[in-house]
C-alpha positions as YAML, in Angstrom:
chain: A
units: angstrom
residues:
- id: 1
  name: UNK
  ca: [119.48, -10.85, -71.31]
- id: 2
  name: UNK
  ca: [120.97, -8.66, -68.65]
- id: 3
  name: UNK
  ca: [119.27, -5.82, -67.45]
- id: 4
  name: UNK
  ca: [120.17, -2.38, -66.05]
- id: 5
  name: UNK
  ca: [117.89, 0.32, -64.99]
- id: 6
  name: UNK
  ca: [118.27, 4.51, -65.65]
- id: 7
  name: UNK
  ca: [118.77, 6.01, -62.26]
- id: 8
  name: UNK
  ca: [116.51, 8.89, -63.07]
- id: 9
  name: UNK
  ca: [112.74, 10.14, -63.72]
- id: 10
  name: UNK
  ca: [114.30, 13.16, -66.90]
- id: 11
  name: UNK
  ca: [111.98, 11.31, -69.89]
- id: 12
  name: UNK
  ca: [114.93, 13.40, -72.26]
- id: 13
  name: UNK
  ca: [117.98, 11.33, -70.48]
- id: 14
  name: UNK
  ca: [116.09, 8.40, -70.43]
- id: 15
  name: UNK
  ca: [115.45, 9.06, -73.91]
- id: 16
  name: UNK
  ca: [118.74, 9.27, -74.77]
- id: 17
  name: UNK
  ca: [120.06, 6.83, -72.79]
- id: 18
  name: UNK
  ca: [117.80, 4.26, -74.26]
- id: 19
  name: UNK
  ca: [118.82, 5.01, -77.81]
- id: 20
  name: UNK
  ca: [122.60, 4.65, -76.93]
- id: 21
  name: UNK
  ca: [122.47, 1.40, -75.37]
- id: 22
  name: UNK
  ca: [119.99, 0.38, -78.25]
- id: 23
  name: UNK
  ca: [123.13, -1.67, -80.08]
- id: 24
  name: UNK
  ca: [123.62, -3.34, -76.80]
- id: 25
  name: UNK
  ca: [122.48, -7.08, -75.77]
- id: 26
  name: UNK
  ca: [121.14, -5.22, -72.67]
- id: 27
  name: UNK
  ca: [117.61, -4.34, -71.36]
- id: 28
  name: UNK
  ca: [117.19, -0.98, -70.30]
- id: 29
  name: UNK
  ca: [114.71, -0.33, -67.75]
- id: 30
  name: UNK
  ca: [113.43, 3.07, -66.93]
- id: 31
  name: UNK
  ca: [113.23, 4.33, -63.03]
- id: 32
  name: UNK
  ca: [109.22, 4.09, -63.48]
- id: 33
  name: UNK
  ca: [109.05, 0.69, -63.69]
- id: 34
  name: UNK
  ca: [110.12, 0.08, -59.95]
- id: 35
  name: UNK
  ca: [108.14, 1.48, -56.58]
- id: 36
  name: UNK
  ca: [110.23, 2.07, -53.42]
- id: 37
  name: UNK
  ca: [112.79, 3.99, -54.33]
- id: 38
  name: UNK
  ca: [113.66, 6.57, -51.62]
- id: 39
  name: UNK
  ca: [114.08, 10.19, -52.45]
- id: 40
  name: UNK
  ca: [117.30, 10.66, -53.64]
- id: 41
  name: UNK
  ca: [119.36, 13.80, -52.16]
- id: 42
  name: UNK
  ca: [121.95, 15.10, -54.81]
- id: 43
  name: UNK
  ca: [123.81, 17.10, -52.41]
- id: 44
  name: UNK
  ca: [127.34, 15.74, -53.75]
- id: 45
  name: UNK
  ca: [130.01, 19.06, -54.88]
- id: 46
  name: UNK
  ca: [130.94, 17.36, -58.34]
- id: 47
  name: UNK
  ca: [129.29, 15.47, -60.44]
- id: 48
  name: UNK
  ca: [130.84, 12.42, -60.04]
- id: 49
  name: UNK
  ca: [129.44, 12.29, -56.51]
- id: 50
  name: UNK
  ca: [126.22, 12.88, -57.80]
- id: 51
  name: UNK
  ca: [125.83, 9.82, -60.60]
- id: 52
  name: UNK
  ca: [127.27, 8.06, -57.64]
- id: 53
  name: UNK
  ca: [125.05, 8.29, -54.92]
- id: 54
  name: UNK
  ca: [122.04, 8.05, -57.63]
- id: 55
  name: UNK
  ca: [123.52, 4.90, -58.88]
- id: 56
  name: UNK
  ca: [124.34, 3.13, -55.86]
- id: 57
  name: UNK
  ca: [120.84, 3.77, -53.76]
- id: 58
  name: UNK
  ca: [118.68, 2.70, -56.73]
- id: 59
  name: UNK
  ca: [121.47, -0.46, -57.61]
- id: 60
  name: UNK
  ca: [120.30, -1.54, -53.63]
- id: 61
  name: UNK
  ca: [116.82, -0.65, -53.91]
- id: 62
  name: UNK
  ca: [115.80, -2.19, -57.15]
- id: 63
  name: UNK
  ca: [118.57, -5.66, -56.87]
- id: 64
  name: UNK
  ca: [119.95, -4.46, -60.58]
- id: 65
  name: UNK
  ca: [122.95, -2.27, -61.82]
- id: 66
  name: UNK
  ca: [121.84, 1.10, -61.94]
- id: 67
  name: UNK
  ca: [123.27, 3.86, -64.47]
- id: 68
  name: UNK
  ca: [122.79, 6.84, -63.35]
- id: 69
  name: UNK
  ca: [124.39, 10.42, -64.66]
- id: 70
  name: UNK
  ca: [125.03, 14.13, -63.68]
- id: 71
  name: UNK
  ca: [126.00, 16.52, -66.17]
- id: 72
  name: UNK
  ca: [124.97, 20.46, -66.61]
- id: 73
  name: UNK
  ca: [126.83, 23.43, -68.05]
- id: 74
  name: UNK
  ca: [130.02, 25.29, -67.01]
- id: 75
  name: UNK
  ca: [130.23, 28.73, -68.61]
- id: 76
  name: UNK
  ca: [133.99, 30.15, -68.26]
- id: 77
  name: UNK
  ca: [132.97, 33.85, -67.66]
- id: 78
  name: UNK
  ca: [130.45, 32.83, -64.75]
- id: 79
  name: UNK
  ca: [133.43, 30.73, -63.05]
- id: 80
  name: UNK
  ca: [132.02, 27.39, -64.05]
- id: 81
  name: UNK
  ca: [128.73, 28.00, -63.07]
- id: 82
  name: UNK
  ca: [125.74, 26.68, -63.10]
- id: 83
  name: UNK
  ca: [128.19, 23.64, -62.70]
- id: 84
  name: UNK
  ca: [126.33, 20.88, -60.84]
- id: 85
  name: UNK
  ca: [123.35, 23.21, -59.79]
- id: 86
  name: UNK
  ca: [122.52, 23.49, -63.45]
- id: 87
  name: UNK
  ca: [118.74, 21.81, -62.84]
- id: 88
  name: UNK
  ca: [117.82, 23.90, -60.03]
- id: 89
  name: UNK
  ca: [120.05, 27.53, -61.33]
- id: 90
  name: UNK
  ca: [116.51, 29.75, -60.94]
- id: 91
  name: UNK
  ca: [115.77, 27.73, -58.14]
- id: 92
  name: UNK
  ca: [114.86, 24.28, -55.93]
- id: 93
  name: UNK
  ca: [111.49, 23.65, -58.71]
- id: 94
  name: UNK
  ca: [112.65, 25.53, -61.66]
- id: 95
  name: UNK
  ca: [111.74, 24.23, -65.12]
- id: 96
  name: UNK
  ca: [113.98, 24.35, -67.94]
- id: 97
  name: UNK
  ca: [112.99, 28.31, -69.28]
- id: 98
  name: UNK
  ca: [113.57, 30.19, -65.96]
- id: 99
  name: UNK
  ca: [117.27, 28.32, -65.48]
- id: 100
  name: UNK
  ca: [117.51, 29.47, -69.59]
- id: 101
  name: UNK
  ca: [116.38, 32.85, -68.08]
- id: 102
  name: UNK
  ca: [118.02, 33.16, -65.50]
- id: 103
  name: UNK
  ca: [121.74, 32.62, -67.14]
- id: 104
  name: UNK
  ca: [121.20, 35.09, -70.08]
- id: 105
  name: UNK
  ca: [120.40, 37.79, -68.05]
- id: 106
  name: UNK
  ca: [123.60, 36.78, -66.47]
- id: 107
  name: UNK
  ca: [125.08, 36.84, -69.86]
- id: 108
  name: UNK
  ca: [123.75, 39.64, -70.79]
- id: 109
  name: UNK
  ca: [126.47, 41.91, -71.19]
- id: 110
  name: UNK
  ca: [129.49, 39.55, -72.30]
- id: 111
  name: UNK
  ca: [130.46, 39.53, -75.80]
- id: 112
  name: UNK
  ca: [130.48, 36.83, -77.93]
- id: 113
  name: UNK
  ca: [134.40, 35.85, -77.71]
- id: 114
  name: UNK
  ca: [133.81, 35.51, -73.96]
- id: 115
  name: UNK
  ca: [130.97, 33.31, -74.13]
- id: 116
  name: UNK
  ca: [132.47, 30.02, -74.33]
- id: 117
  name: UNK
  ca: [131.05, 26.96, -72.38]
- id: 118
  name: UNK
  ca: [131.22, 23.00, -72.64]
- id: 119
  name: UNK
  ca: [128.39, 20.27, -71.06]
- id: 120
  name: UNK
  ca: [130.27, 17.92, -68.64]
- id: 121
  name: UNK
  ca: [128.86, 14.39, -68.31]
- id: 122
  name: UNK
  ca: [129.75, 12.00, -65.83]
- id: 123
  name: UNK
  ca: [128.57, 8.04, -65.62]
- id: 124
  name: UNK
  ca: [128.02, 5.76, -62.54]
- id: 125
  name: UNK
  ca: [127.07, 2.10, -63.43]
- id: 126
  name: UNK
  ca: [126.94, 0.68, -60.00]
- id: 127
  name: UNK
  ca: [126.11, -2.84, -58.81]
- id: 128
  name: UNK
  ca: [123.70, -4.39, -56.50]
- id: 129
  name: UNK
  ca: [126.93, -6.21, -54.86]
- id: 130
  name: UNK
  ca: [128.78, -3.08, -54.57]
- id: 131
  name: UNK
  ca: [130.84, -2.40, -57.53]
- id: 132
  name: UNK
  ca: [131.01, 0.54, -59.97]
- id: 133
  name: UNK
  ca: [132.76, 1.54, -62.82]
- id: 134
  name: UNK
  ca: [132.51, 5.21, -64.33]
- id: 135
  name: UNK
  ca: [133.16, 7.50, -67.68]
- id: 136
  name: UNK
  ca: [133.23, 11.01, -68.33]
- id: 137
  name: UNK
  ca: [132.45, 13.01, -71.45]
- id: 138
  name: UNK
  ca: [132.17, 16.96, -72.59]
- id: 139
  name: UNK
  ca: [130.96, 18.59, -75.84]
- id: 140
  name: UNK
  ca: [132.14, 22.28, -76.12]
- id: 141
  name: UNK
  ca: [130.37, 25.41, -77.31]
- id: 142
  name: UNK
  ca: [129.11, 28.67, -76.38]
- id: 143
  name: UNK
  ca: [126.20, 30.42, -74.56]
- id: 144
  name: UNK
  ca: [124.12, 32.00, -77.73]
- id: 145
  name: UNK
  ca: [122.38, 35.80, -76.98]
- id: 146
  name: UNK
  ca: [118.81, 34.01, -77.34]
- id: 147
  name: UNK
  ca: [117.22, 30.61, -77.46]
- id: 148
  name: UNK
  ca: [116.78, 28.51, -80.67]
- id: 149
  name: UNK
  ca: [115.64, 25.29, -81.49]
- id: 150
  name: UNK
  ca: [113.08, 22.60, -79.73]
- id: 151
  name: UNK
  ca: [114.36, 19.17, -80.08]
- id: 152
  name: UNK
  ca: [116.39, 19.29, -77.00]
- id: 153
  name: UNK
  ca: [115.93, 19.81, -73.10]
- id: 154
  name: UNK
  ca: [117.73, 21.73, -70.08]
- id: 155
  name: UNK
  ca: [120.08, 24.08, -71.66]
- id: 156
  name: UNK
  ca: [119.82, 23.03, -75.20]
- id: 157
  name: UNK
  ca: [118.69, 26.19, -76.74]
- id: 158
  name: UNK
  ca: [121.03, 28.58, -75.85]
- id: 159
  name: UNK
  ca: [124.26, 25.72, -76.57]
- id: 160
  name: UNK
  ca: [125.46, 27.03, -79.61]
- id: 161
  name: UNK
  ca: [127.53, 24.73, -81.52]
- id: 162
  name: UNK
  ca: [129.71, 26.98, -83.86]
- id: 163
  name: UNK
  ca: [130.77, 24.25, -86.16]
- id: 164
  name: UNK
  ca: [127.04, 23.35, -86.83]
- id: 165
  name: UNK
  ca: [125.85, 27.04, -86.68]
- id: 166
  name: UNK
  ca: [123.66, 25.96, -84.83]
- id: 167
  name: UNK
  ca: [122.28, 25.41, -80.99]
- id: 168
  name: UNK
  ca: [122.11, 22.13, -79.52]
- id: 169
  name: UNK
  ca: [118.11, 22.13, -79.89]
- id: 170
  name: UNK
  ca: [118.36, 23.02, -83.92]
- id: 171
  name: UNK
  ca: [119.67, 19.69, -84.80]
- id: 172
  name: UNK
  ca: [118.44, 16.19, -84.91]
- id: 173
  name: UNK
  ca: [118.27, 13.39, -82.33]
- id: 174
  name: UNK
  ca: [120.80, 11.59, -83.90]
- id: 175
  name: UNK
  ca: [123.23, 14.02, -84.91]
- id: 176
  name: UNK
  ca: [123.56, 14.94, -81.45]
- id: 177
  name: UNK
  ca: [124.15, 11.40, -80.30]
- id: 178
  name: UNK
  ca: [126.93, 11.14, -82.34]
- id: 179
  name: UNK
  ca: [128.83, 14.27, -80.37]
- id: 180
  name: UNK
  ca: [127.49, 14.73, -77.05]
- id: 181
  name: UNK
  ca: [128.65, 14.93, -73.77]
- id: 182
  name: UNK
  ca: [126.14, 12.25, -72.39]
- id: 183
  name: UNK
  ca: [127.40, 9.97, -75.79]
- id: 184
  name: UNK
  ca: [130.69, 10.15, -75.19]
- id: 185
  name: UNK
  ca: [130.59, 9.43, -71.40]
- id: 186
  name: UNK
  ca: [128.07, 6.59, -72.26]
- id: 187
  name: UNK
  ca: [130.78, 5.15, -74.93]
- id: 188
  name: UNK
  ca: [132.86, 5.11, -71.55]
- id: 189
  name: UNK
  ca: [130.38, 2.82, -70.60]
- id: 190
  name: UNK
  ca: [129.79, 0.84, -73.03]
- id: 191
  name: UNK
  ca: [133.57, -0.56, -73.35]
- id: 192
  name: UNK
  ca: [133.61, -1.80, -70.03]
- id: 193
  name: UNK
  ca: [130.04, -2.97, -69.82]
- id: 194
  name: UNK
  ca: [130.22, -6.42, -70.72]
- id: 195
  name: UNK
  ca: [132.82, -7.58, -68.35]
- id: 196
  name: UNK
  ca: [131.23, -5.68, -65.78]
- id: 197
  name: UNK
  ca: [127.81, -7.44, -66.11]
- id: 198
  name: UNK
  ca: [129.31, -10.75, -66.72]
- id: 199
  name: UNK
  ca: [129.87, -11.65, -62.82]
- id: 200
  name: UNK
  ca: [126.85, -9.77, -61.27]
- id: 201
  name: UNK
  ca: [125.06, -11.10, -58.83]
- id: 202
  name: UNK
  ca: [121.68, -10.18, -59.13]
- id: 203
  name: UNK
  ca: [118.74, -9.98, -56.37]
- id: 204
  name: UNK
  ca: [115.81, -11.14, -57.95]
- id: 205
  name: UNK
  ca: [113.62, -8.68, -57.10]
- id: 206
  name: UNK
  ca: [110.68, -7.98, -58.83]
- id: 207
  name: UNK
  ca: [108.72, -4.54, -60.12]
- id: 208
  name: UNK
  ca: [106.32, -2.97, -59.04]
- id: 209
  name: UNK
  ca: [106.44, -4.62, -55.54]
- id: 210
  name: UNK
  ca: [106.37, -3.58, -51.99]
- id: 211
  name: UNK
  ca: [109.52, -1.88, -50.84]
- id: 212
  name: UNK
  ca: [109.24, -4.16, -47.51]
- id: 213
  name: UNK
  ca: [108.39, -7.33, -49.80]
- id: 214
  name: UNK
  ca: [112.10, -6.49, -51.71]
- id: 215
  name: UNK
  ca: [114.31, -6.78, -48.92]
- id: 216
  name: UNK
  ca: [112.61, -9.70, -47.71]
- id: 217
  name: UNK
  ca: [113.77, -11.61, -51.42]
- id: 218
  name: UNK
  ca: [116.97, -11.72, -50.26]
- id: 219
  name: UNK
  ca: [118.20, -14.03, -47.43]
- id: 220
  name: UNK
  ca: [120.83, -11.49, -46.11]
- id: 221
  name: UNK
  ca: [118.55, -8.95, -46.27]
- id: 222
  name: UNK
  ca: [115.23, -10.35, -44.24]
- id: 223
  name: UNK
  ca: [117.88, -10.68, -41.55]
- id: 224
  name: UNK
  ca: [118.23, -7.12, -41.42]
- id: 225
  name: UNK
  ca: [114.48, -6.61, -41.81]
- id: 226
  name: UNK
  ca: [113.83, -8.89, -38.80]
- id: 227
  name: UNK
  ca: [116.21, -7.39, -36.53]
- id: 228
  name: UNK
  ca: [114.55, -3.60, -37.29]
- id: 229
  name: UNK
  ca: [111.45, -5.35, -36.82]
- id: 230
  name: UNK
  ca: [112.23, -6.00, -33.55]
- id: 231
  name: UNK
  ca: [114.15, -3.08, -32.65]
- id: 232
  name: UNK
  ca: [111.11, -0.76, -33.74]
- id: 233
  name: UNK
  ca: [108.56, -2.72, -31.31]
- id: 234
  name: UNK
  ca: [111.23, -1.90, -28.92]
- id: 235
  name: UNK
  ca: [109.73, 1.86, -28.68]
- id: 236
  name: UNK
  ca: [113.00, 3.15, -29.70]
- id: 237
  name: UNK
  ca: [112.83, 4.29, -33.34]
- id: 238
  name: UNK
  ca: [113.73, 7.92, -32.63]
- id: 239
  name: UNK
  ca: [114.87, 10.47, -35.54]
- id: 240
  name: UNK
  ca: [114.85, 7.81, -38.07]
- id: 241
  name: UNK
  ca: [117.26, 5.84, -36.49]
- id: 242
  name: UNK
  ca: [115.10, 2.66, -38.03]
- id: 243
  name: UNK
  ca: [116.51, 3.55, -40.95]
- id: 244
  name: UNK
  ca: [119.61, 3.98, -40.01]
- id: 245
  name: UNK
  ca: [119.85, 0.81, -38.32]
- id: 246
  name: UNK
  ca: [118.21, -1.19, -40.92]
- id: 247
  name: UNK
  ca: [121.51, 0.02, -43.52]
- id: 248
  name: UNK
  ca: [124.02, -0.41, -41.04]
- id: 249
  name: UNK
  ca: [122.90, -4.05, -40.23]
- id: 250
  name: UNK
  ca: [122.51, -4.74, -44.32]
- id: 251
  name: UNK
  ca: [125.77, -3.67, -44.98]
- id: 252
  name: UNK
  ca: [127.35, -5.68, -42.11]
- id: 253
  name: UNK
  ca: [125.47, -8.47, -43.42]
- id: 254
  name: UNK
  ca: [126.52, -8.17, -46.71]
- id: 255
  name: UNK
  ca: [130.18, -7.80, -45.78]
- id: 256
  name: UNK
  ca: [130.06, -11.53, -43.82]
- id: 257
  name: UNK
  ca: [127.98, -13.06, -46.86]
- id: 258
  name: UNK
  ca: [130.81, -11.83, -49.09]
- id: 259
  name: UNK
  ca: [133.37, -13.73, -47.30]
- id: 260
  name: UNK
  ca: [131.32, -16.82, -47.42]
- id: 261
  name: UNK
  ca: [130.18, -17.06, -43.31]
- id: 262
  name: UNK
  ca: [126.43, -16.27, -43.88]
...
């Protein structure tokens, strides 16, 4: 069975995620399962670039296709915002009540015809041999004047869906995988999925291993591994430029294996 792993550490997306793919004759690991992984900078303008650069640093770090998503609300009287700042709106470590907070004071005084708003959803499934396909979903509704409901996360409460009369936390797990803007990019997905995972070449590394132990699993990689080796006896790893050596020598690597000369 081919596997896949959830480019992110939200238990709720995971969640979700799982229970989507559930029909699927995939295995989907979450992010927890692997050690290694770098910190991951989401410093992208769209959301697009976002899912991207999650999916494509955990697809290299882990040796599997990684799906990874970024999604968050755009309210039309506040310009779009919190657009792709939606997780960190009240701040850098803000939990999901103070970014709730924080946007309906900034609601506050606009009526109800002006409170429209839709959650954007966009999909990365990105390979370990550097491929990607993407989808992109939205579910529309409107900021409500106070929270309601606990089944859902992030800005769930305060979603109001007016032909459910009801907010996006008042209904049921699987009435609101049937509609959502994380189902309906994930359906995106899931169309394409197959052929996608059909011609993967995987790197055969294992969990719960040794970030230094990965690399070294894959022929093209220990060549990269061996030259930073040597270049950081050298005496010259300044400002991290091990690092930056040790991705600029995989990917030139990679590039010759591809054409068959390595």
């Amino acid at each position: 069975m081919k596997k896949i792993v959830i480019a992110t550490s939200n238990k709720g997306k995971i969640s979700e995620i799982q229970s989507l793919l559930s029909d699927m004759s995939v295995e989907v690991l979450p992010l927890l399962d692997f050690t290694g992984i770098p910190e991951i900078r989401e410093d992208g303008l769209t959301f697009f670039e976002n899912a991207f650069i999650k999916a494509r640093i955990v697809a290299r770090h882990t040796g599997l296709p990684a799906l990874a998503d970024d999604s968050g609300i755009e309210v039309d009287a506040l310009g779009g915002a919190p657009g792709v700042r939606s997780a960190r709106y009240a701040g850098k470590d803000a939990k999901d009540i103070d970014n709730i907070n924080k946007l309906l004071v900034e609601m506050k005084d606009i009526p109800k015809e002006r409170r429209a708003a839709r959650f954007r959803c966009v999909m990365v499934l990105h390979s370990p041999d550097e491929r990607w396909i993407s989808a992109e979903g939205a579910c529309f509704g409107e900021i409500s004047f106070e929270p309601k409901g606990e089944k859902g996360f992030g800005y769930d409460p305060v979603f109001f869906l007016p032909d459910r009369n009801k907010t996006m936390a008042e209904i049921e797990k699987e009435e609101k995988n049937s509609f959502s803007h994380r189902t309906m990019a994930i359906m995106g997905i899931k169309h394409r999925i197959n052929d996608f995972l059909i011609d993967i070449k995987y790197n055969n590394i294992n969990m719960k291993t040794n970030a230094l132990e990965n690399y070294e699993k894959n022929e093209c990689l220990k060549m990269a591994v061996d030259i930073t080796r040597a270049y950081a006896q050298s005496g010259e790893n300044k400002h991290g430029q091990l690092t930056d050596v040790l991705e600029k020598t995989y990917e030139k690597l990679l590039e010759i294996k591809k054409k068959g000369k390595l």
